[in-house]
mmCIF file of the N, C-alpha and C atoms, coordinates in Angstrom:
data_MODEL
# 
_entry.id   MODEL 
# 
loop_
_atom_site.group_PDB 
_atom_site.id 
_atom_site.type_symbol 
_atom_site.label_atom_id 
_atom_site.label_alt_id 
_atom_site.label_comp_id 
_atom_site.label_asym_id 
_atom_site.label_entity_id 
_atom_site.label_seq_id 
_atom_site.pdbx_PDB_ins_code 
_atom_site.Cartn_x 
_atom_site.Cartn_y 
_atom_site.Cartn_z 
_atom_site.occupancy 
_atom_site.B_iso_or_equiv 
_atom_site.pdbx_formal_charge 
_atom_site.auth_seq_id 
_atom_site.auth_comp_id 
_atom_site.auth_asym_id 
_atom_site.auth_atom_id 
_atom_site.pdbx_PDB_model_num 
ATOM 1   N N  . UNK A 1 1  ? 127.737 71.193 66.526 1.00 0.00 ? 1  UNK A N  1 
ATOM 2   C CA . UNK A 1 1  ? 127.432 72.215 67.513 1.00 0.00 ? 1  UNK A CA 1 
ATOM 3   C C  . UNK A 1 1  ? 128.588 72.242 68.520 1.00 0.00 ? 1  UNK A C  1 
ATOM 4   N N  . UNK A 1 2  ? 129.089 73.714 68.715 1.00 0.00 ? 2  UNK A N  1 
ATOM 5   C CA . UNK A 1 2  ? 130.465 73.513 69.572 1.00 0.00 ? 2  UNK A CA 1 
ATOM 6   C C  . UNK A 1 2  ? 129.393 73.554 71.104 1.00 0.00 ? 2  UNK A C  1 
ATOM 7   N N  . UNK A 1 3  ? 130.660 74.004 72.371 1.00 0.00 ? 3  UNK A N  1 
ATOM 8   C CA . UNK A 1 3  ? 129.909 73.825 73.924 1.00 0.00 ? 3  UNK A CA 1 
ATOM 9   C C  . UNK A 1 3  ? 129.214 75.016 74.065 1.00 0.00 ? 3  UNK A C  1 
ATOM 10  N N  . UNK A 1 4  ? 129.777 76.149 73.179 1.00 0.00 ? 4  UNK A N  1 
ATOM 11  C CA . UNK A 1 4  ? 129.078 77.405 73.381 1.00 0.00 ? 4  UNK A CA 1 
ATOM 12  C C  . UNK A 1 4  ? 127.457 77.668 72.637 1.00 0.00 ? 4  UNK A C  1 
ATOM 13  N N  . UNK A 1 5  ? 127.479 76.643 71.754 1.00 0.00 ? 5  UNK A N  1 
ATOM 14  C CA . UNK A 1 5  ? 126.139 76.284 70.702 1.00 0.00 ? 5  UNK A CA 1 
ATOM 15  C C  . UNK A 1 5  ? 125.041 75.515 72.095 1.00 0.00 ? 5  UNK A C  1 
ATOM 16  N N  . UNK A 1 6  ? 125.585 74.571 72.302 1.00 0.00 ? 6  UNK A N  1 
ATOM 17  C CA . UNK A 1 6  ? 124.923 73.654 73.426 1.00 0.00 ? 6  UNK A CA 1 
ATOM 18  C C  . UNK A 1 6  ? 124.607 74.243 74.817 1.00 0.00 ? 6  UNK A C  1 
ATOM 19  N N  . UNK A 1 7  ? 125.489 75.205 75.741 1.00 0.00 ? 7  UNK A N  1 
ATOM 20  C CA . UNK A 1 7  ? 124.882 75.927 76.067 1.00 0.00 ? 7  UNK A CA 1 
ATOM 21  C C  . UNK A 1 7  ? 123.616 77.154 75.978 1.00 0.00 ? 7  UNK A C  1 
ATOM 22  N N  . UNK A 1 8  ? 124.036 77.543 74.335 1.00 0.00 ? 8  UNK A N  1 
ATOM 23  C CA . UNK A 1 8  ? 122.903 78.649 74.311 1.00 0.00 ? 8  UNK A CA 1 
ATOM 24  C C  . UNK A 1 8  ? 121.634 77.939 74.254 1.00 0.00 ? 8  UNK A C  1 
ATOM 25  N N  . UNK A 1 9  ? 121.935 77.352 73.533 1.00 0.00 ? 9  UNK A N  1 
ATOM 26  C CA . UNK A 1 9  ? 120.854 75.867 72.928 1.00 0.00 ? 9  UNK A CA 1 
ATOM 27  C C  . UNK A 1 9  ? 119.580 75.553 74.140 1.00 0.00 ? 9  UNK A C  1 
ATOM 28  N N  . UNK A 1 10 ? 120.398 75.126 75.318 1.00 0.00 ? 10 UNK A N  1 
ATOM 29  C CA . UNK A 1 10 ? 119.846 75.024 76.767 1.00 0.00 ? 10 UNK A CA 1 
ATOM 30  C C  . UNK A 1 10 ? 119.187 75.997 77.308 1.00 0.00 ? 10 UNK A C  1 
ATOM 31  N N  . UNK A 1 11 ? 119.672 77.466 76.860 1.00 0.00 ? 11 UNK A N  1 
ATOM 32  C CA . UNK A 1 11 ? 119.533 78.561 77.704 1.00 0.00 ? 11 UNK A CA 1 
ATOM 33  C C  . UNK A 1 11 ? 118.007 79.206 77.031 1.00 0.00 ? 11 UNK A C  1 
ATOM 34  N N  . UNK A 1 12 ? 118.187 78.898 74.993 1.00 0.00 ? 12 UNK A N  1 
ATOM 35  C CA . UNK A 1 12 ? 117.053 79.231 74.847 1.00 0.00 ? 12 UNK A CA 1 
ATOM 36  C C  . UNK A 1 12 ? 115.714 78.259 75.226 1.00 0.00 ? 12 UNK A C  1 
ATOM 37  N N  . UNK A 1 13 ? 116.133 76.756 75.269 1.00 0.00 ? 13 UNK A N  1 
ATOM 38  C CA . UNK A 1 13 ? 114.931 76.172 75.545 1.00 0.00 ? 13 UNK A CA 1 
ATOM 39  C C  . UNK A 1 13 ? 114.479 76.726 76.859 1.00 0.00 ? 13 UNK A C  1 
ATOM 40  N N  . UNK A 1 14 ? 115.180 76.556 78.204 1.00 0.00 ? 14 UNK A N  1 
ATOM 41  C CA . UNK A 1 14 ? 114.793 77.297 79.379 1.00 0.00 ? 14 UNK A CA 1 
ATOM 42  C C  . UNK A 1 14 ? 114.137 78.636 78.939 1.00 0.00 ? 14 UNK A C  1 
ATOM 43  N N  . UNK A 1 15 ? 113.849 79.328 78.325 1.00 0.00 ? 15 UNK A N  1 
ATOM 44  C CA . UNK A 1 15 ? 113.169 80.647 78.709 1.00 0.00 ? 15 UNK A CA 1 
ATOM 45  C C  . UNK A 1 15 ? 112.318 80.082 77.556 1.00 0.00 ? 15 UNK A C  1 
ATOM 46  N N  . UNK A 1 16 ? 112.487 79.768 76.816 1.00 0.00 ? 16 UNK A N  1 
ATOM 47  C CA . UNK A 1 16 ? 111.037 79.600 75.510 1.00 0.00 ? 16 UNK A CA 1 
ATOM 48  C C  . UNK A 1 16 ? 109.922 78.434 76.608 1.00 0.00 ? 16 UNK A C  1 
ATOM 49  N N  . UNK A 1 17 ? 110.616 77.222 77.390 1.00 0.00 ? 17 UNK A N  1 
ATOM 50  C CA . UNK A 1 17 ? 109.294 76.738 78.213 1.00 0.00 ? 17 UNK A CA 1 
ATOM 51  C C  . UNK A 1 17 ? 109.062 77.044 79.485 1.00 0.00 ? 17 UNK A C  1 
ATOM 52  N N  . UNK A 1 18 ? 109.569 77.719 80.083 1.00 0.00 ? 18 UNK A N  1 
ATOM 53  C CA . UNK A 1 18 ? 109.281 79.039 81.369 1.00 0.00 ? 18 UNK A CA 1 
ATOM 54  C C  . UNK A 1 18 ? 108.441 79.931 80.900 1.00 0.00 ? 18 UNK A C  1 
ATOM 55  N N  . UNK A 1 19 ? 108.757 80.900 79.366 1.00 0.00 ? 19 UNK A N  1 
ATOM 56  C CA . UNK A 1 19 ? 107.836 81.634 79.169 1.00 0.00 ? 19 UNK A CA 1 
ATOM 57  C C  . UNK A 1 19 ? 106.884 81.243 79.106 1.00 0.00 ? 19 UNK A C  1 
ATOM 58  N N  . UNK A 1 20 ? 106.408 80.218 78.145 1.00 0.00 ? 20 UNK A N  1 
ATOM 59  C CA . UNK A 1 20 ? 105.096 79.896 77.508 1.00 0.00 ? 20 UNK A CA 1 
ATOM 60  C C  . UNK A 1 20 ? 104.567 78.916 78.804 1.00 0.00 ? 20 UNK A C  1 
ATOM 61  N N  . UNK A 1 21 ? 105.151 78.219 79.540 1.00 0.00 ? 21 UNK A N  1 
ATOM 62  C CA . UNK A 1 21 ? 104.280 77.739 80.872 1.00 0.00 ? 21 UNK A CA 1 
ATOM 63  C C  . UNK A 1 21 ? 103.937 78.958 81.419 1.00 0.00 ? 21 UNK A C  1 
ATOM 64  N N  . UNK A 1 22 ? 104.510 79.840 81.890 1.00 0.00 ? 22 UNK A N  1 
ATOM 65  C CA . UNK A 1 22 ? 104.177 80.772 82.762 1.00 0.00 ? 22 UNK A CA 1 
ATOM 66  C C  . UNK A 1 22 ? 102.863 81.732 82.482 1.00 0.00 ? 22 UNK A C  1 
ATOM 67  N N  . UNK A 1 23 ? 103.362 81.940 81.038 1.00 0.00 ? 23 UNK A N  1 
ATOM 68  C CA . UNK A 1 23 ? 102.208 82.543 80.377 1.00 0.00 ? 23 UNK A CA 1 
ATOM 69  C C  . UNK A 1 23 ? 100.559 81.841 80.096 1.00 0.00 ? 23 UNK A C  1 
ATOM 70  N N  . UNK A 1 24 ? 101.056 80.665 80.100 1.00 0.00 ? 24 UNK A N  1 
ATOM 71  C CA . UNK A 1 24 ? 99.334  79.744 79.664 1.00 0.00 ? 24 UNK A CA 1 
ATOM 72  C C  . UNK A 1 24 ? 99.525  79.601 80.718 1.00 0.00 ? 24 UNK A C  1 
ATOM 73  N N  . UNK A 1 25 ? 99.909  79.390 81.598 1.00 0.00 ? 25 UNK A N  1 
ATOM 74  C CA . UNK A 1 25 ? 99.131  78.913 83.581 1.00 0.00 ? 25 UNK A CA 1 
ATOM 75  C C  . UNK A 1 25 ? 98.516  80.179 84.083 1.00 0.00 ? 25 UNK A C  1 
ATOM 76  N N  . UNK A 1 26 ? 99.309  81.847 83.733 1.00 0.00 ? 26 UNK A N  1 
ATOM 77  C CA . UNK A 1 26 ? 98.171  83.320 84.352 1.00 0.00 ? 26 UNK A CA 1 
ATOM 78  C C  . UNK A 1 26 ? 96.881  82.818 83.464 1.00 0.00 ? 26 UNK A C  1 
ATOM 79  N N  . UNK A 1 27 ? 97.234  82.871 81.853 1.00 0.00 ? 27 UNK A N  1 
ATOM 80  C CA . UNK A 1 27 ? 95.900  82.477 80.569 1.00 0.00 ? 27 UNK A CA 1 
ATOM 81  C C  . UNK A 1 27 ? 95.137  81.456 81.280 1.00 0.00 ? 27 UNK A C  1 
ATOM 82  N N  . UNK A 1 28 ? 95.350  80.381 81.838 1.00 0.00 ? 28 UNK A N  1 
ATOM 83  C CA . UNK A 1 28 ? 94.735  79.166 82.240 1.00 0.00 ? 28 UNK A CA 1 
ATOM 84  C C  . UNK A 1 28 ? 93.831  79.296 83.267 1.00 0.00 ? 28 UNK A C  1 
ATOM 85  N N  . UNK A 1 29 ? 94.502  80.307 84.339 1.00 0.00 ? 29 UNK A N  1 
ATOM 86  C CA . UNK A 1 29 ? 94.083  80.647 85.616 1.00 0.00 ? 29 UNK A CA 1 
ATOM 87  C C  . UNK A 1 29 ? 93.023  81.541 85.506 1.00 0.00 ? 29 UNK A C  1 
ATOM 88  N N  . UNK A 1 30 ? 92.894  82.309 84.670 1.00 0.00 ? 30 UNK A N  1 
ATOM 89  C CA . UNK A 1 30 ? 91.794  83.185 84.702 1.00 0.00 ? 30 UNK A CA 1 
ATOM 90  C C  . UNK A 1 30 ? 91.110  82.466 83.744 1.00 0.00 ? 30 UNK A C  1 
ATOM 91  N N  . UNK A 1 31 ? 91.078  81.832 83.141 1.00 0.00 ? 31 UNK A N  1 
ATOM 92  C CA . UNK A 1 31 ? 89.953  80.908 82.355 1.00 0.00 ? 31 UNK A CA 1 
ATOM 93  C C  . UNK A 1 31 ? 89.518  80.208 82.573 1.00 0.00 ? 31 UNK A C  1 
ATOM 94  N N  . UNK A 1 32 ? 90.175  79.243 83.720 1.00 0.00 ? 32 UNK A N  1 
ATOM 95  C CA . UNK A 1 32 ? 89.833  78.153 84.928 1.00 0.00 ? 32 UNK A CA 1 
ATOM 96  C C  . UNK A 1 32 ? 89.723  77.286 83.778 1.00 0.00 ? 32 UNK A C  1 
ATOM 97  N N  . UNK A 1 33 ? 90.889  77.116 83.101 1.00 0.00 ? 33 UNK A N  1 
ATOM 98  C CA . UNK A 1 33 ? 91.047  75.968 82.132 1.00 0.00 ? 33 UNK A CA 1 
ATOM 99  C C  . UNK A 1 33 ? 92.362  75.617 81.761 1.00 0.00 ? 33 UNK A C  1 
ATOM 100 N N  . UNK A 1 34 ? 92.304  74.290 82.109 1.00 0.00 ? 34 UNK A N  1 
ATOM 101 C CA . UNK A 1 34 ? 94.135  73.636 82.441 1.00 0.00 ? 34 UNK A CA 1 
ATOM 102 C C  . UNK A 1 34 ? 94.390  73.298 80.925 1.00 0.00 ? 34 UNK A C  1 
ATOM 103 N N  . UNK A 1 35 ? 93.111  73.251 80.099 1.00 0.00 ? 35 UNK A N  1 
ATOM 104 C CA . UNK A 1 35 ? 93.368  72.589 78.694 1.00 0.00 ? 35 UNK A CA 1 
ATOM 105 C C  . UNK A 1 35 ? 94.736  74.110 77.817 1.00 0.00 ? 35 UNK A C  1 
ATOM 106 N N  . UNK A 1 36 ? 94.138  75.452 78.468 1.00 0.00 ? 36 UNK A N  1 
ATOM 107 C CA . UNK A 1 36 ? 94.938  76.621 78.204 1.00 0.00 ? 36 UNK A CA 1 
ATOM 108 C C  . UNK A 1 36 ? 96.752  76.102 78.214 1.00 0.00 ? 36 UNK A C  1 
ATOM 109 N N  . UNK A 1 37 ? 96.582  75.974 79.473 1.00 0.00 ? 37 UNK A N  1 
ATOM 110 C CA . UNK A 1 37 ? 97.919  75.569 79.910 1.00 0.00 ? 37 UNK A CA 1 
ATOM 111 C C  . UNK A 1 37 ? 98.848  74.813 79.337 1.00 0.00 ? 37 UNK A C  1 
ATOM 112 N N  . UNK A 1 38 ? 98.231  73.478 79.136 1.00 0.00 ? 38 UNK A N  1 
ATOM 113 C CA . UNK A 1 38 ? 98.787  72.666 78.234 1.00 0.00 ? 38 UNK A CA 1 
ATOM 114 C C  . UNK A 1 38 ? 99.290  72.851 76.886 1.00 0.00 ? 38 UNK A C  1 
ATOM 115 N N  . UNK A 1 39 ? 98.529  73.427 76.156 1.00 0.00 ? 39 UNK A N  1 
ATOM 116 C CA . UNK A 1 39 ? 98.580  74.340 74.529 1.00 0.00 ? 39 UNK A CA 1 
ATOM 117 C C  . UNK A 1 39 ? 99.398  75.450 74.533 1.00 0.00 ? 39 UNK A C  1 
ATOM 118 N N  . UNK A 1 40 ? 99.988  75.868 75.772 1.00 0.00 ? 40 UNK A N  1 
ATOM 119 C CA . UNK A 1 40 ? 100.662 76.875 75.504 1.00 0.00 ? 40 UNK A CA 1 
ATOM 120 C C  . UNK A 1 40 ? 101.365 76.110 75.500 1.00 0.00 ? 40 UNK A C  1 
ATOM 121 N N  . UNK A 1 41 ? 102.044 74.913 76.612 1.00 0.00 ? 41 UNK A N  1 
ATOM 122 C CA . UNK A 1 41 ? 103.432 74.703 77.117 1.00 0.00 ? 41 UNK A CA 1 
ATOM 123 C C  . UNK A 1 41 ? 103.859 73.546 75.854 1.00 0.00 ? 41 UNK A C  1 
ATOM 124 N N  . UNK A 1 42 ? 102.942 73.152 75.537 1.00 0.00 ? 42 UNK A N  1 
ATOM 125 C CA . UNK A 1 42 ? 103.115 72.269 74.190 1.00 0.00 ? 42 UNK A CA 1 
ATOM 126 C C  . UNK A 1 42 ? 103.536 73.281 72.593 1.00 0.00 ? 42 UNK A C  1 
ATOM 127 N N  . UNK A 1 43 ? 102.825 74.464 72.395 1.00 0.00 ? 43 UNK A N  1 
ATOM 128 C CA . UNK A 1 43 ? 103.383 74.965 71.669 1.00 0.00 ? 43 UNK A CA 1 
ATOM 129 C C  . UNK A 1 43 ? 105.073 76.087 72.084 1.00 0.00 ? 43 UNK A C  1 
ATOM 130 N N  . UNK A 1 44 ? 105.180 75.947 73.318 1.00 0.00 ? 44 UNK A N  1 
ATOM 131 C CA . UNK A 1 44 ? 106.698 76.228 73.602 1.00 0.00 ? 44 UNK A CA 1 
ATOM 132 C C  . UNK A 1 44 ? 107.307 74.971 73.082 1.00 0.00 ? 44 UNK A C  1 
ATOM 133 N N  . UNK A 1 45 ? 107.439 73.763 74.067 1.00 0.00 ? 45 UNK A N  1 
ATOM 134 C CA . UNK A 1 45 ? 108.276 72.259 73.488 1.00 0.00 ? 45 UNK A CA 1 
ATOM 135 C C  . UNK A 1 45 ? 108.222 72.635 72.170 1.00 0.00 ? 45 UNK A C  1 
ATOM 136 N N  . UNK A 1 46 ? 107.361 72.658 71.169 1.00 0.00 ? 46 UNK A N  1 
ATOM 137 C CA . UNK A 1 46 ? 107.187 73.020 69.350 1.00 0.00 ? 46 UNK A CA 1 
ATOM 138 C C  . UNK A 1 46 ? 108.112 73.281 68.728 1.00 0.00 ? 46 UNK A C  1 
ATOM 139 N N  . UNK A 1 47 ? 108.121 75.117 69.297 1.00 0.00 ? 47 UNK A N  1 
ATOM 140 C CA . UNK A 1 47 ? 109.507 76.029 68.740 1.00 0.00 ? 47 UNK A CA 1 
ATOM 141 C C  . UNK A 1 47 ? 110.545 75.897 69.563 1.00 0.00 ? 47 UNK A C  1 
ATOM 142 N N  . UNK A 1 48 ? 110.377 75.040 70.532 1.00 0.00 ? 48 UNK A N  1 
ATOM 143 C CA . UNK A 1 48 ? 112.086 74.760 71.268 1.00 0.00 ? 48 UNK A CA 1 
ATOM 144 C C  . UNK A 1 48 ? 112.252 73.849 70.831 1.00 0.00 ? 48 UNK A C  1 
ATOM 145 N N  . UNK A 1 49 ? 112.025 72.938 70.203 1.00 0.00 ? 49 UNK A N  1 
ATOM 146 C CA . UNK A 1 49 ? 112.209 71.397 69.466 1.00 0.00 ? 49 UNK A CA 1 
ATOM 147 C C  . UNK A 1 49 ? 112.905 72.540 67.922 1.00 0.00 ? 49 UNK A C  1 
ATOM 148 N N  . UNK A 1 50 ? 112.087 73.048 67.825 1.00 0.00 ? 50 UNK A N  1 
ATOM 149 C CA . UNK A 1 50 ? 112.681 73.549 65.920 1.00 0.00 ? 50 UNK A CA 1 
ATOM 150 C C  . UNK A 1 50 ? 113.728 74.772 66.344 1.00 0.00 ? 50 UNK A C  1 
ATOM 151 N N  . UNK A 1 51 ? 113.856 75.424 67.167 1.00 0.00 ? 51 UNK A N  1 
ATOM 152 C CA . UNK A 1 51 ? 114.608 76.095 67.472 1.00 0.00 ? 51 UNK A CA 1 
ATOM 153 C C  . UNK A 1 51 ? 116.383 75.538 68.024 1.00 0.00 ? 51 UNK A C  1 
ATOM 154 N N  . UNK A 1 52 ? 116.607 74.198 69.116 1.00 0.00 ? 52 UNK A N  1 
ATOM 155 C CA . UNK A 1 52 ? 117.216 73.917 69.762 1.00 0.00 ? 52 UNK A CA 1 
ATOM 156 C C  . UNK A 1 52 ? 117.817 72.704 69.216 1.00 0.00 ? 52 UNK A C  1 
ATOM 157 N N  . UNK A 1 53 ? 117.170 71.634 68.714 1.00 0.00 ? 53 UNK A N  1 
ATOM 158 C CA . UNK A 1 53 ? 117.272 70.474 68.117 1.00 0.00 ? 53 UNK A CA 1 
ATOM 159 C C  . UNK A 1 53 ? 117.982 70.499 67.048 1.00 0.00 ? 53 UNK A C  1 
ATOM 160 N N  . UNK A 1 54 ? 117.909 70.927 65.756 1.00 0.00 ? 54 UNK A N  1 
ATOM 161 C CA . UNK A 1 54 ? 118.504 70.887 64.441 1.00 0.00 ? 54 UNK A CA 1 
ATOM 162 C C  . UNK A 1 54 ? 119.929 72.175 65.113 1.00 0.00 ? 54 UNK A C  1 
ATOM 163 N N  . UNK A 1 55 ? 121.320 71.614 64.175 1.00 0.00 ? 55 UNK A N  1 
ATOM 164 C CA . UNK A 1 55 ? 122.298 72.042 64.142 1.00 0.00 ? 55 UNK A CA 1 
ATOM 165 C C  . UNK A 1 55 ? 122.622 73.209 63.657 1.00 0.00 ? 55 UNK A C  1 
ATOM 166 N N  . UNK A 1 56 ? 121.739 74.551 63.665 1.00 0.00 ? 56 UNK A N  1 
ATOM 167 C CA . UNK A 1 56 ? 121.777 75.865 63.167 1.00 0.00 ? 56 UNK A CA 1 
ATOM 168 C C  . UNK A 1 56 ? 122.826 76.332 62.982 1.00 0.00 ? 56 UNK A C  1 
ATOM 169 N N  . UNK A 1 57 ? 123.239 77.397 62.173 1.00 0.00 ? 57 UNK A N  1 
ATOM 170 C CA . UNK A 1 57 ? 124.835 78.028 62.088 1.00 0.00 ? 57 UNK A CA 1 
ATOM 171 C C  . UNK A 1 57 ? 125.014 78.776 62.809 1.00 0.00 ? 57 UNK A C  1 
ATOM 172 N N  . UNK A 1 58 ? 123.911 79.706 63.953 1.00 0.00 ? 58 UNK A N  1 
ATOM 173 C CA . UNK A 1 58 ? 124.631 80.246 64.849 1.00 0.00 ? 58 UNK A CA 1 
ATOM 174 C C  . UNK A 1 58 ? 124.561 79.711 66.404 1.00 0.00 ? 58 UNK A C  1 
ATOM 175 N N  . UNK A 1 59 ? 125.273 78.061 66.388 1.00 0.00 ? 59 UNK A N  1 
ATOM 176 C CA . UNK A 1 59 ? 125.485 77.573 67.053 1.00 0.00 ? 59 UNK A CA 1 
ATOM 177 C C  . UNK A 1 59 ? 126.601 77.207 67.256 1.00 0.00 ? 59 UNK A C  1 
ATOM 178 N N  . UNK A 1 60 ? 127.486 77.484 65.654 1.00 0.00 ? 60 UNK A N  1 
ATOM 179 C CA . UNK A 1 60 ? 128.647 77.332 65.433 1.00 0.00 ? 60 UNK A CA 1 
ATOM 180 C C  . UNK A 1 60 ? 129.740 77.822 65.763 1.00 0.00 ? 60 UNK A C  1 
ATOM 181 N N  . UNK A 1 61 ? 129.557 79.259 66.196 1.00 0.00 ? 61 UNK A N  1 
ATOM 182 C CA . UNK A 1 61 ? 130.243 80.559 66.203 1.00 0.00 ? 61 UNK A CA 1 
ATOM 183 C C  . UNK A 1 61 ? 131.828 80.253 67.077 1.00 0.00 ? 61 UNK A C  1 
ATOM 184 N N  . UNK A 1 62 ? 132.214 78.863 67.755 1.00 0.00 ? 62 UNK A N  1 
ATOM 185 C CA . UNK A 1 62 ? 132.978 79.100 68.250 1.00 0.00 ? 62 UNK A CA 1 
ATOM 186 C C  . UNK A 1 62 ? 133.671 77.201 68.014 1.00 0.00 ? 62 UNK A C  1 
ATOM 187 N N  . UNK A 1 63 ? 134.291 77.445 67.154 1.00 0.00 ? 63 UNK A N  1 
ATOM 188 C CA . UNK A 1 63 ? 134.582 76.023 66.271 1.00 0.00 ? 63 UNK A CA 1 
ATOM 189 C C  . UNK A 1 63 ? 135.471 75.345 67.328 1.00 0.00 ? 63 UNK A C  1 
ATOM 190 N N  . UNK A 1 64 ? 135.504 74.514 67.694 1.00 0.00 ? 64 UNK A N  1 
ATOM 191 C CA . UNK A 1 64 ? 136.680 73.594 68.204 1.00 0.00 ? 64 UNK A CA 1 
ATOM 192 C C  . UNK A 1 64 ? 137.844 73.204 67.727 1.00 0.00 ? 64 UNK A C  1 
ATOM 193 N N  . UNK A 1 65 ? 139.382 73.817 68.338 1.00 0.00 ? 65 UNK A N  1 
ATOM 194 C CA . UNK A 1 65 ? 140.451 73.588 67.373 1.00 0.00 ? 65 UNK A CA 1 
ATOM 195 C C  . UNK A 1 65 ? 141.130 72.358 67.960 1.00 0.00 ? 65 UNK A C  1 
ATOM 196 N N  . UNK A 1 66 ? 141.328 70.905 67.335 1.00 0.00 ? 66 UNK A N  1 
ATOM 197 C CA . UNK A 1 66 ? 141.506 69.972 67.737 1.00 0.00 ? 66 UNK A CA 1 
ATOM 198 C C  . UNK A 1 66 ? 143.042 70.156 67.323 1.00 0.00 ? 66 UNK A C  1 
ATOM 199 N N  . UNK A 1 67 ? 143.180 69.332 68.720 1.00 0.00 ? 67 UNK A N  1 
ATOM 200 C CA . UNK A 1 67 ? 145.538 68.821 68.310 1.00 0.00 ? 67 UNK A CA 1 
ATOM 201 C C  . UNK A 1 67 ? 145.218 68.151 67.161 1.00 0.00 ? 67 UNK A C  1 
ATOM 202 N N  . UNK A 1 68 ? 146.745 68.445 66.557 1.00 0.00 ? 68 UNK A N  1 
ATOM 203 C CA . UNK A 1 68 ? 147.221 67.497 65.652 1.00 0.00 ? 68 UNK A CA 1 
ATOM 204 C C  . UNK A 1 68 ? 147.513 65.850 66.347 1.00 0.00 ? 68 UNK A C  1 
ATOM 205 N N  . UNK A 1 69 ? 146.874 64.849 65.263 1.00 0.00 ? 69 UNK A N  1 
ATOM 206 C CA . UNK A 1 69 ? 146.775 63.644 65.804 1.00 0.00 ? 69 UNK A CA 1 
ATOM 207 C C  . UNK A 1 69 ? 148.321 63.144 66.046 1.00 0.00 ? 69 UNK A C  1 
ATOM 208 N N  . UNK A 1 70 ? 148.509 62.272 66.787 1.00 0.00 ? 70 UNK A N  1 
ATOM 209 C CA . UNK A 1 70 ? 149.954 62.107 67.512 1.00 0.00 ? 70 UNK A CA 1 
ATOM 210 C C  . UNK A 1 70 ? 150.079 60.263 66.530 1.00 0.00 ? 70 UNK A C  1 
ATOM 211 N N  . UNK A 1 71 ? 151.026 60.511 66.110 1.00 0.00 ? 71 UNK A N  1 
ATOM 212 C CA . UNK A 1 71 ? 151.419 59.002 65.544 1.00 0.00 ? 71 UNK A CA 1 
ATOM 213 C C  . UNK A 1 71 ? 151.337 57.754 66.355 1.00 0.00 ? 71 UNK A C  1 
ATOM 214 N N  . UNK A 1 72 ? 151.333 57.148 65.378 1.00 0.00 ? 72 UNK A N  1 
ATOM 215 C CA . UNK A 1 72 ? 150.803 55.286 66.577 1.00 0.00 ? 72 UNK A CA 1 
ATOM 216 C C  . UNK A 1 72 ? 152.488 54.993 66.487 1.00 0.00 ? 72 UNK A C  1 
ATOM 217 N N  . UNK A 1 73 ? 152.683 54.963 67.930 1.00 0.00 ? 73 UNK A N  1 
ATOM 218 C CA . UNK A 1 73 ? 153.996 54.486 68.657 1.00 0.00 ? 73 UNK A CA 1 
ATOM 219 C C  . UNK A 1 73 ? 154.319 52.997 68.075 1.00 0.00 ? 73 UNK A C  1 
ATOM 220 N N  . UNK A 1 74 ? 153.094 52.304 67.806 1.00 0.00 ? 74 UNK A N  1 
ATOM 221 C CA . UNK A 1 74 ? 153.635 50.554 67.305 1.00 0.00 ? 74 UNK A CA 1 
ATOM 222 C C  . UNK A 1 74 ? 154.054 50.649 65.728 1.00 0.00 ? 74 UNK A C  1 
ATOM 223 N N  . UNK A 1 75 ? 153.466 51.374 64.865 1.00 0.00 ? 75 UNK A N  1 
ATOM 224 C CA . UNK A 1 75 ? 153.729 51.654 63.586 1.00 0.00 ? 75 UNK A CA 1 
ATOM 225 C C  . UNK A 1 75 ? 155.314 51.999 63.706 1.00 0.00 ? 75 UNK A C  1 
ATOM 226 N N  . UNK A 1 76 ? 155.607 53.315 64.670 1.00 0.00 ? 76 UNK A N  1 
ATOM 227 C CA . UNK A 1 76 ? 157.143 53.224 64.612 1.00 0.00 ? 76 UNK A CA 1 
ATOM 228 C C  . UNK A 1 76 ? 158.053 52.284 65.126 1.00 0.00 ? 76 UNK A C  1 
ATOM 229 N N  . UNK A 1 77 ? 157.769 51.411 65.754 1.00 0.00 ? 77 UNK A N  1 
ATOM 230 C CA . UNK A 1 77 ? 158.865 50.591 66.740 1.00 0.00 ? 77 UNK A CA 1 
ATOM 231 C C  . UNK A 1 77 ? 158.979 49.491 65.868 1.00 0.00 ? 77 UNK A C  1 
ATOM 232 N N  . UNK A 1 78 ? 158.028 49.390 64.663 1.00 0.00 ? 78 UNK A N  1 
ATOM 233 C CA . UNK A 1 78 ? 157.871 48.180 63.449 1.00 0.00 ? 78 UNK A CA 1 
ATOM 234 C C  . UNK A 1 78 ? 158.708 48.846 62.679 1.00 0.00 ? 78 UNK A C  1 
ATOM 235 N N  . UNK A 1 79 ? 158.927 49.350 61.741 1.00 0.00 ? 79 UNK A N  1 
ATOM 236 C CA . UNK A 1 79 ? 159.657 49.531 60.957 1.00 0.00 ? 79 UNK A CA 1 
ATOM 237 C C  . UNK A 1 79 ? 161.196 50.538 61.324 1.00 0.00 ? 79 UNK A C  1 
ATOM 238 N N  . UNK A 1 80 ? 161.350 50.532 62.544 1.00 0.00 ? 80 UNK A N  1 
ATOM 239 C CA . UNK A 1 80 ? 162.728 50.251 63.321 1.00 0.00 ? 80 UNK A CA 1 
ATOM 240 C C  . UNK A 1 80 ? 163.406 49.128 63.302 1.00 0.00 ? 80 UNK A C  1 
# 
């Protein structure tokens, strides 16, 4: 997962457990039942766990181009 994967990554868990708290606490509130609440915000964690967690391919979209590795300075000063 590159930084742009890990950000979105973050960005969808934030709104998948904002939504679903927000939504089972109005559901909860007019039902005068906290058990509501919980079941929602637990089935958000769910699909933000299967959504955010595993290394998806469009997390990939922006690959990291690493330097070329730089030679070990003692390898050369040895066979000098």
């Amino acid at each position: 997962m590159d930084y742009e994967g890990q950000k979105l990554a973050e960005l969808i868990f934030y709104i998948i457990i904002l939504t679903f708290g927000c939504v089972g606490w109005v559901i909860g509130y007019f039902q005068e039942d906290f058990t509501v609440v919980f079941q929602a915000w637990l089935a958000g964690v769910v699909l933000s766990v299967i959504l955010c967690v595993p290394d998806w391919p469009f997390y990939n979209r922006h690959p990291i181009k690493w330097l070329e590795s730089v030679p070990d300075r003692r390898q050369h000063a040895k066979s000098s």
